[in-house]
MARSEVEX-193354 format. One record per residue (C-alpha): residue number from 1; residue in one letter; z, x, y. Coordinates in Angstrom, 2 decimals. Each point is the difference from the previous one (the first is absolute). Example, Ala and Ser with C-alpha at 12.3 -4.5 7.8 and 13.67 -1.06 7.14 Angstrom:
<recs>
+-----+----+---------+---------+---------+
!   i ! aa !      pz !      px !      py !
+-----+----+---------+---------+---------+
!   1 !  A !    7.80 !   12.30 !   -4.50 !
!   2 !  S !   -0.66 !    1.37 !    3.44 !
+-----+----+---------+---------+---------+
</recs>
This chain:
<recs>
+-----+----+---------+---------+---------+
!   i ! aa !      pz !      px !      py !
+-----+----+---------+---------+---------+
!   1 !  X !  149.36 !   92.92 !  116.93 !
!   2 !  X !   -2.63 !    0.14 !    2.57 !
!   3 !  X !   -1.17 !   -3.14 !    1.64 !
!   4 !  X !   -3.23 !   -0.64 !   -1.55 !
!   5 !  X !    1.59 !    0.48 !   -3.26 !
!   6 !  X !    2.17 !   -3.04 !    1.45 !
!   7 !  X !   -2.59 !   -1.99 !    0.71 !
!   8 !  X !   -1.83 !    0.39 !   -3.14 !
!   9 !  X !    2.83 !   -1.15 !   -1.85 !
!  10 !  X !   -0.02 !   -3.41 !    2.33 !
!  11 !  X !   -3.57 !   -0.56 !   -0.40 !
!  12 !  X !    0.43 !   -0.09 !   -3.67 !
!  13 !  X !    3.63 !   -1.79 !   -0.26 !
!  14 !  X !   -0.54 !   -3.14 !   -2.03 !
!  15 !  X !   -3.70 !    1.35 !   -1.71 !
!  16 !  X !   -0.63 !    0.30 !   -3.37 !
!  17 !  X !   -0.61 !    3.66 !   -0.96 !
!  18 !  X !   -2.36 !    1.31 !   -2.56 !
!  19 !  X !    3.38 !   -0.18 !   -2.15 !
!  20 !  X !    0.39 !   -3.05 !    0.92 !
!  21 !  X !    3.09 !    0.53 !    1.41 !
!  22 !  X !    1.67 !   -1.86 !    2.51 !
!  23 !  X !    1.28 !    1.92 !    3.33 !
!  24 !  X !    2.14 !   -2.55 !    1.74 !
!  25 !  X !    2.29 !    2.35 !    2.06 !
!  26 !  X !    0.04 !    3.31 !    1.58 !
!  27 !  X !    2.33 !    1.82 !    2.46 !
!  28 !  X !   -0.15 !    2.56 !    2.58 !
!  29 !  X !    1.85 !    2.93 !    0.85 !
!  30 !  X !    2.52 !    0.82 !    2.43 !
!  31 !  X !   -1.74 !    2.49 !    2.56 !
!  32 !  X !   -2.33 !   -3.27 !    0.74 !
!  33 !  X !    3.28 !   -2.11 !    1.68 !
!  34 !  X !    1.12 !   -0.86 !    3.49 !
!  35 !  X !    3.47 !    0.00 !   -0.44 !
!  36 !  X !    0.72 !   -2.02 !   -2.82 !
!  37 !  X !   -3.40 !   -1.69 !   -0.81 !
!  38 !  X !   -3.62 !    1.43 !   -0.35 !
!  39 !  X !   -1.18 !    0.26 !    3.33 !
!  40 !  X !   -2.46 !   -3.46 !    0.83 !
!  41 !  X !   -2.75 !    1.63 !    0.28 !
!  42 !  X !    0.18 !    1.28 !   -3.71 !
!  43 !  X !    0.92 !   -3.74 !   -1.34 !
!  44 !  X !   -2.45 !   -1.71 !    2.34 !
!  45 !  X !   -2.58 !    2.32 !   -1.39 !
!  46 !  X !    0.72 !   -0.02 !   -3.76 !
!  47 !  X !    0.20 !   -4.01 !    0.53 !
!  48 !  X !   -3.73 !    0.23 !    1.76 !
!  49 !  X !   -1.46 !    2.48 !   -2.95 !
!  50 !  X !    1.17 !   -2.94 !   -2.67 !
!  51 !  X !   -1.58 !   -2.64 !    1.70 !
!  52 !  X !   -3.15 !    2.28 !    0.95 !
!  53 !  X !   -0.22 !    0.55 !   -4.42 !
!  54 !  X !   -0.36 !   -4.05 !    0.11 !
!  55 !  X !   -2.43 !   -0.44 !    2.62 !
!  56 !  X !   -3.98 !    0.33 !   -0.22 !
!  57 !  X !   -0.68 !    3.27 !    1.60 !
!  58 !  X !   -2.83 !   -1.14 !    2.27 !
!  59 !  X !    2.79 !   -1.78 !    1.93 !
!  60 !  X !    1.83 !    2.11 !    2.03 !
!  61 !  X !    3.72 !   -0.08 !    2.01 !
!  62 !  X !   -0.04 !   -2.56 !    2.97 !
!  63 !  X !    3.53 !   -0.30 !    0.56 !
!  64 !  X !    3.03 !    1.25 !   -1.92 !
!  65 !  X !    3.94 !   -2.24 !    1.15 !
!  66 !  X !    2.79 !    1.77 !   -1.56 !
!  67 !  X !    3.73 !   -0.76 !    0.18 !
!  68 !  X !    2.74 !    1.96 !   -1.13 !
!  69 !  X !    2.63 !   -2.51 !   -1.57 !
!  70 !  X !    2.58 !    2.74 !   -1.60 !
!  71 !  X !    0.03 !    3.45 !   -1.12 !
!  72 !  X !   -2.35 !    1.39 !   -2.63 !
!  73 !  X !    1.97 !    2.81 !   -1.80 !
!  74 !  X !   -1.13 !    3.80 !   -1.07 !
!  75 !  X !    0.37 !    0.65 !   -3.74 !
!  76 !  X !   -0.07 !   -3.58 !   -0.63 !
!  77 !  X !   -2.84 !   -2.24 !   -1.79 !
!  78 !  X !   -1.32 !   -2.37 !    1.75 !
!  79 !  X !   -3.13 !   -2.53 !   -0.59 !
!  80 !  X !   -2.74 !   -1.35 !    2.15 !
!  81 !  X !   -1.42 !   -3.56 !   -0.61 !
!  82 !  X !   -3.01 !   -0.42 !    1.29 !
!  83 !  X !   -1.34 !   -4.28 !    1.08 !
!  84 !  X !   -3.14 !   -0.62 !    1.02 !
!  85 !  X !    0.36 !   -2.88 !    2.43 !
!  86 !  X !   -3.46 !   -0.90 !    0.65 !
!  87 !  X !   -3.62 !    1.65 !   -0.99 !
!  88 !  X !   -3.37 !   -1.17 !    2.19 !
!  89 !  X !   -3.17 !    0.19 !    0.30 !
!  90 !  X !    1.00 !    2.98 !    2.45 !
!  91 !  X !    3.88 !    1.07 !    0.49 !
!  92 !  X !    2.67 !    0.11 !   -2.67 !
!  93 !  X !    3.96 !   -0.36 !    0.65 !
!  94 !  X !    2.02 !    1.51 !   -1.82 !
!  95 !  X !    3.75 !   -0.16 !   -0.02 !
!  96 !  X !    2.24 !    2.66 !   -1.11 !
!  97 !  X !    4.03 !    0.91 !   -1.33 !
!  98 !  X !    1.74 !    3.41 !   -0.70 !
!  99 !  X !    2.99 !   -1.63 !   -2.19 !
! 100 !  X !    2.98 !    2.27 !   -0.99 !
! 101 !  X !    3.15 !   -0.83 !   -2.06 !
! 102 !  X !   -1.23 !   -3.55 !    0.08 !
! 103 !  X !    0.11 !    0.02 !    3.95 !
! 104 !  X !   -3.14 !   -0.10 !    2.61 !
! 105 !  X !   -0.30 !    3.17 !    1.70 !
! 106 !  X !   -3.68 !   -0.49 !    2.08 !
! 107 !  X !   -2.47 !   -2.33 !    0.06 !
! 108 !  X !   -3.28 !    0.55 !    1.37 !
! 109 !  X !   -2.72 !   -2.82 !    0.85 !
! 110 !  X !   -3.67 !    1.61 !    0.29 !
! 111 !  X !   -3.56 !   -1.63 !    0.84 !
! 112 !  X !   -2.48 !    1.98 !   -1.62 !
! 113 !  X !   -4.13 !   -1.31 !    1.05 !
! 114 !  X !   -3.71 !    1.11 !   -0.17 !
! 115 !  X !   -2.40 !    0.63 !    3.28 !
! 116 !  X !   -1.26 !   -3.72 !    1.02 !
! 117 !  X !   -3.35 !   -0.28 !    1.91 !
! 118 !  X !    1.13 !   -0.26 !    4.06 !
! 119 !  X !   -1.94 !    0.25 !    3.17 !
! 120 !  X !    3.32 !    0.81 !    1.76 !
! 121 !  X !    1.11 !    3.58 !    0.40 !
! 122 !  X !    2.56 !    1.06 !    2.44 !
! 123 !  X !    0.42 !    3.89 !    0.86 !
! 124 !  X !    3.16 !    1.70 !   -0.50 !
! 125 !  X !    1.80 !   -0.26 !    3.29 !
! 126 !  X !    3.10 !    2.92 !   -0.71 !
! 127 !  X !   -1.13 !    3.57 !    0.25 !
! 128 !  X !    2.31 !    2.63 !   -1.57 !
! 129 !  X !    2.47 !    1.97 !    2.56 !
! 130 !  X !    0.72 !    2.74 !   -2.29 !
! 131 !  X !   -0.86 !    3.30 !    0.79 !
! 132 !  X !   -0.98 !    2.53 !   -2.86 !
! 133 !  X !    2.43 !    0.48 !   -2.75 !
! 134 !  X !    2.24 !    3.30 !    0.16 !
! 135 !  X !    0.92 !    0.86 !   -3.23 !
! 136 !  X !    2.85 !    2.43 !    1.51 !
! 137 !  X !    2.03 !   -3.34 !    1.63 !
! 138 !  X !    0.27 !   -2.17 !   -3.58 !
! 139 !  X !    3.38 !   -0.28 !   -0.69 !
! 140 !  X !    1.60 !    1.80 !   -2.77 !
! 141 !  X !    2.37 !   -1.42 !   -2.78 !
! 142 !  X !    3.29 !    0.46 !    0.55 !
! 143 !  X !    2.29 !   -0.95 !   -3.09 !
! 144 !  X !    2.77 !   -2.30 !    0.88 !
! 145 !  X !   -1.44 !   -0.52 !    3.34 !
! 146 !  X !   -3.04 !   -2.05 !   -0.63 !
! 147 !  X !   -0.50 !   -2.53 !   -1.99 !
! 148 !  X !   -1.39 !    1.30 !   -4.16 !
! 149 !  X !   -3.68 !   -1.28 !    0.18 !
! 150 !  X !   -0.31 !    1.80 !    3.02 !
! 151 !  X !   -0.79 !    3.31 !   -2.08 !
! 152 !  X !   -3.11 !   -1.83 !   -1.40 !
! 153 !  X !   -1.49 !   -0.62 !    3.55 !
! 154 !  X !   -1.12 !    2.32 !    3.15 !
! 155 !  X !    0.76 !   -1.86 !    3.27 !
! 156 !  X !   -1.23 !    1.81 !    3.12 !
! 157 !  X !    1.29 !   -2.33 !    3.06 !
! 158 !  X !   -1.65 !    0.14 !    3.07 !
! 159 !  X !    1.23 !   -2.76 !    1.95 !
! 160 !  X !    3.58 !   -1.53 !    0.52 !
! 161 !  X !    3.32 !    2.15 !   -1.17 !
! 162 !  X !    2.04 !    1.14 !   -3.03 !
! 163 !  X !    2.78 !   -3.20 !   -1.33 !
! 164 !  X !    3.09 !   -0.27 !    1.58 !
! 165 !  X !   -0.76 !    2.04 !    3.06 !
! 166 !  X !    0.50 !   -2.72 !    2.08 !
! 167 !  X !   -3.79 !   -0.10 !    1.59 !
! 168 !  X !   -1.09 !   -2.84 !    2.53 !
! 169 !  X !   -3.57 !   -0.37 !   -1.48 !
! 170 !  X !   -0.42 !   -1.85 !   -3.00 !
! 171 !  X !   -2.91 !    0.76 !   -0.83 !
! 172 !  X !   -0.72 !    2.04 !   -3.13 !
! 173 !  X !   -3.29 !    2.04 !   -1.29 !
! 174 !  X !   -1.56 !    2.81 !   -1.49 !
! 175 !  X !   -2.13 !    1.64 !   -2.99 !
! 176 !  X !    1.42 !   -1.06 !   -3.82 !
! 177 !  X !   -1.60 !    1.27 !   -3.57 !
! 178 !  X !    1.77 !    0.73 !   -3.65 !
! 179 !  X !    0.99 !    3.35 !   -0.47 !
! 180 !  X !   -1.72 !    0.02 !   -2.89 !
! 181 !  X !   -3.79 !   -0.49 !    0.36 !
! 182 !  X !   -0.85 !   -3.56 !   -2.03 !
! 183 !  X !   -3.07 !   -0.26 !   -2.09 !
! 184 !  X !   -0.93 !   -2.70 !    2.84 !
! 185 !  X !    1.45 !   -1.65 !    2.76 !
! 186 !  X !    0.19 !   -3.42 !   -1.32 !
! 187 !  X !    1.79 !   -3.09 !    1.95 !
! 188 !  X !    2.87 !    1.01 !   -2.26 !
! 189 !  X !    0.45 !    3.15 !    1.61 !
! 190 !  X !   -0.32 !   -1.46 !    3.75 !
! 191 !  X !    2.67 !   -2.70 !   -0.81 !
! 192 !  X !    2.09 !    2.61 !   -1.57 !
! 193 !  X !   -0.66 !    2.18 !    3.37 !
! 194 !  X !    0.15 !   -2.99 !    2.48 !
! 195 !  X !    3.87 !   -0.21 !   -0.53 !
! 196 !  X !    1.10 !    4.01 !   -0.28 !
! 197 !  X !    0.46 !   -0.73 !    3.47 !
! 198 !  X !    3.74 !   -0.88 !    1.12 !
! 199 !  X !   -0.32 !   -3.76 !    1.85 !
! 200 !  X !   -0.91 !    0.94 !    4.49 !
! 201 !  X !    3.43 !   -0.95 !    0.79 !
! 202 !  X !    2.19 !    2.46 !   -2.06 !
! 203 !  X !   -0.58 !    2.85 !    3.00 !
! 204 !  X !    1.46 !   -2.30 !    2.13 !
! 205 !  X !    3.52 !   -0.01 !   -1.79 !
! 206 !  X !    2.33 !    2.55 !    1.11 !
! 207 !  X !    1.73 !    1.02 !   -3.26 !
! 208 !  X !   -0.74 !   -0.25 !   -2.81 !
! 209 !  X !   -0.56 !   -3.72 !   -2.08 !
! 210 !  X !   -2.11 !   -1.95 !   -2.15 !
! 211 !  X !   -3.69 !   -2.57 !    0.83 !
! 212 !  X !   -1.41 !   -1.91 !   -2.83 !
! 213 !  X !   -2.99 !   -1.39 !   -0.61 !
! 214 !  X !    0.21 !   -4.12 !   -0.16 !
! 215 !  X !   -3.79 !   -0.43 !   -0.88 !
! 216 !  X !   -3.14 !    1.87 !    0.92 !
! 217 !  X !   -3.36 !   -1.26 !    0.32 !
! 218 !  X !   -3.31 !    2.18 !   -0.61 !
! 219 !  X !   -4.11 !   -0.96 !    1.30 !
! 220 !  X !   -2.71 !    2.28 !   -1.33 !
! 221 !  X !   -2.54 !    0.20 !    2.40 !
! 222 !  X !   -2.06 !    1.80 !   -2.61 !
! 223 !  X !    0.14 !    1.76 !   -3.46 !
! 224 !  X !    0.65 !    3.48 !    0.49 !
! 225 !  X !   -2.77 !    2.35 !   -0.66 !
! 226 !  X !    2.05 !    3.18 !    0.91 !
! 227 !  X !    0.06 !    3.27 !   -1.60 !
! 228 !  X !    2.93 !    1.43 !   -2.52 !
! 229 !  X !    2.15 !    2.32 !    2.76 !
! 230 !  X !   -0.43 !   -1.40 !    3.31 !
! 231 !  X !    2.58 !   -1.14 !    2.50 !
! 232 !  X !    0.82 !   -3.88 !    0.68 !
! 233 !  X !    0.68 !   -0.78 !    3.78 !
! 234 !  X !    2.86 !   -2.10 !    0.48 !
! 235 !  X !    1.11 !   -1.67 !    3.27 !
! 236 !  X !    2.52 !   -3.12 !    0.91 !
! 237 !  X !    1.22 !   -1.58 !    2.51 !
! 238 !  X !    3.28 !   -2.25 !    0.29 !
! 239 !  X !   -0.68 !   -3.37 !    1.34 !
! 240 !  X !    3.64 !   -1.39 !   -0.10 !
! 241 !  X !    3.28 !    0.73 !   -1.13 !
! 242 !  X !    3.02 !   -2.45 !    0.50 !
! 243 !  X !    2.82 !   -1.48 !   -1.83 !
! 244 !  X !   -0.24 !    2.79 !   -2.40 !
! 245 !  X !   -3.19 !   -0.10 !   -1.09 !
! 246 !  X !   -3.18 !    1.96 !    1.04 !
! 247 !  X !   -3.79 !   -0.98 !   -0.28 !
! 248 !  X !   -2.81 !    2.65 !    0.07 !
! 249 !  X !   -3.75 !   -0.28 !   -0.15 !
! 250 !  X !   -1.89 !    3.65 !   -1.13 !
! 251 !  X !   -3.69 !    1.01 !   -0.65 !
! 252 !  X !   -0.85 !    2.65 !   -3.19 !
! 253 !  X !   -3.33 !    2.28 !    0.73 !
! 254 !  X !   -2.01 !    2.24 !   -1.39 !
! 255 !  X !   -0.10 !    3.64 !    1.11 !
! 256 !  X !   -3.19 !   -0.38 !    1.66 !
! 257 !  X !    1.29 !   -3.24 !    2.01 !
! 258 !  X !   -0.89 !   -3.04 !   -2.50 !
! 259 !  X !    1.96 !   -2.75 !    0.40 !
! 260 !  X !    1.36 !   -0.77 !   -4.05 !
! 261 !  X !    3.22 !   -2.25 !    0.41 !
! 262 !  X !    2.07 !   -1.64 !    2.03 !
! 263 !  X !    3.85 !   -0.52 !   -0.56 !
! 264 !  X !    2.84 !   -2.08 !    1.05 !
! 265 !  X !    3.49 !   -0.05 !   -1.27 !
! 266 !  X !    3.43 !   -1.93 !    0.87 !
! 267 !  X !    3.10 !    2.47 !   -0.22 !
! 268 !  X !    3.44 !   -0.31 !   -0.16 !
! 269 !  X !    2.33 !    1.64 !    2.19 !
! 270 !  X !    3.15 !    1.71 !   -0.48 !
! 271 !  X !    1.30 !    1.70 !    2.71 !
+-----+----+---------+---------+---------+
</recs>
């Protein structure tokens, strides 16, 4: 099952159909898990696409919190309940569960809000440090070695190394897109994207282990306006890792050097 088929399904979990029907779970296959749960990005996305179904469409993604509480199974139905916290004359929160077996599995809290009339515009300050994408450096999938939603994603890596190679740098980047070309390239799909990338501080282990992602917080600068095919830049830095625990800031661009995103994520450390 592809991903937009995915999120389909979580836009219209909990609507009426023209049957009248009911759909109040739906599950996911195993080729979209990291390890033993579905990769975050998936959940964090499929979680975003049901609240996106409740929200006026004129109001677009400010700011999307997501943390992962337990593990949300392959093969296994699972619901989303969707609260909306607050509506105004301008933003919307909305606050949302992926429940399995009776357990929470990921929340997500998102402000969703309209343009507002402002004399105050501040430029961009970033610029993109990517060079062009090569197509011949995206890493391939390699069963058993990589984790299974890799073989839904290119990754071509420019900057930092390969996990567990025991780097000094930190730092992590590169060019990201779905192997197979979406109808659009939605926030969905740059959530979903954002976190194909292993956390900045795995290349720094020297065998070997396992990082997990504590929570992870999303800005969008702007809607994306970008067109079905083209490459996502990705680049992060790590500001501080201690105690077991890693925190690292990151910027998502367009291929011609708009700035769409920013990220930041706590991650757990198991070396």
């Amino acid at each position: 099952m592809n991903f937009d088929h995915l999120l389909q399904q979580a836009a219209n979990i909990n609507n009426q159909d023209d049957t009248n029907n009911v759909a109040n779970t739906m599950q996911f296959e195993a080729n979209w898990c990291q390890g033993r749960t579905a990769f975050g990005g998936l959940s964090a996305a499929l979680l975003y696409q049901a609240m996106r179904a409740q929200v006026n469409s004129e109001r677009r993604l400010l700011s999307l919190s997501t943390n992962f509480v337990g593990p949300l199974l392959a093969d296994t139905p699972f619901s989303l309940s969707v609260e909306i916290l607050r509506e105004g004359k301008s933003s919307t929160q909305v606050l949302a569960k992926a429940i399995q077996n009776e357990q929470v599995c990921v929340i997500v809290q998102a402000c969703f809000a309209s343009n507002r009339n402002s004399a105050i515009n501040v430029p961009v300050a970033k610029s993109l440090g990517l060079q062009e994408v090569n197509e011949r450096h995206t890493l391939p999938f390699i069963q058993g070695q990589m984790p299974e939603f890799f073989q839904h994603v290119d990754l071509c890596p420019q900057q930092g190394a390969m996990p567990f190679s025991s780097a000094e740098t930190s730092h992590l980047g590169g060019w990201m897109r779905f192997k197979e070309t979406p109808a659009a390239i939605t926030e969905a799909h740059i959530i979903a994207l954002t976190d194909a990338w292993p956390p900045t501080l795995l290349q720094m282990f020297k065998q070997p282990a396992p990082a997990s992602s504590m929570s992870w917080y999303l800005e969008f600068v702007q809607a994306p306006n970008l067109t079905p095919g083209q490459w996502l830049g990705f680049e992060a830095i790590t500001h501080h890792a201690k105690g077991g625990y890693g925190l690292e800031d990151g910027c998502i661009w367009s291929q011609s050097g708009e700035l769409i995103a920013l990220t930041r994520q706590t991650v757990a450390l198991f070396d």
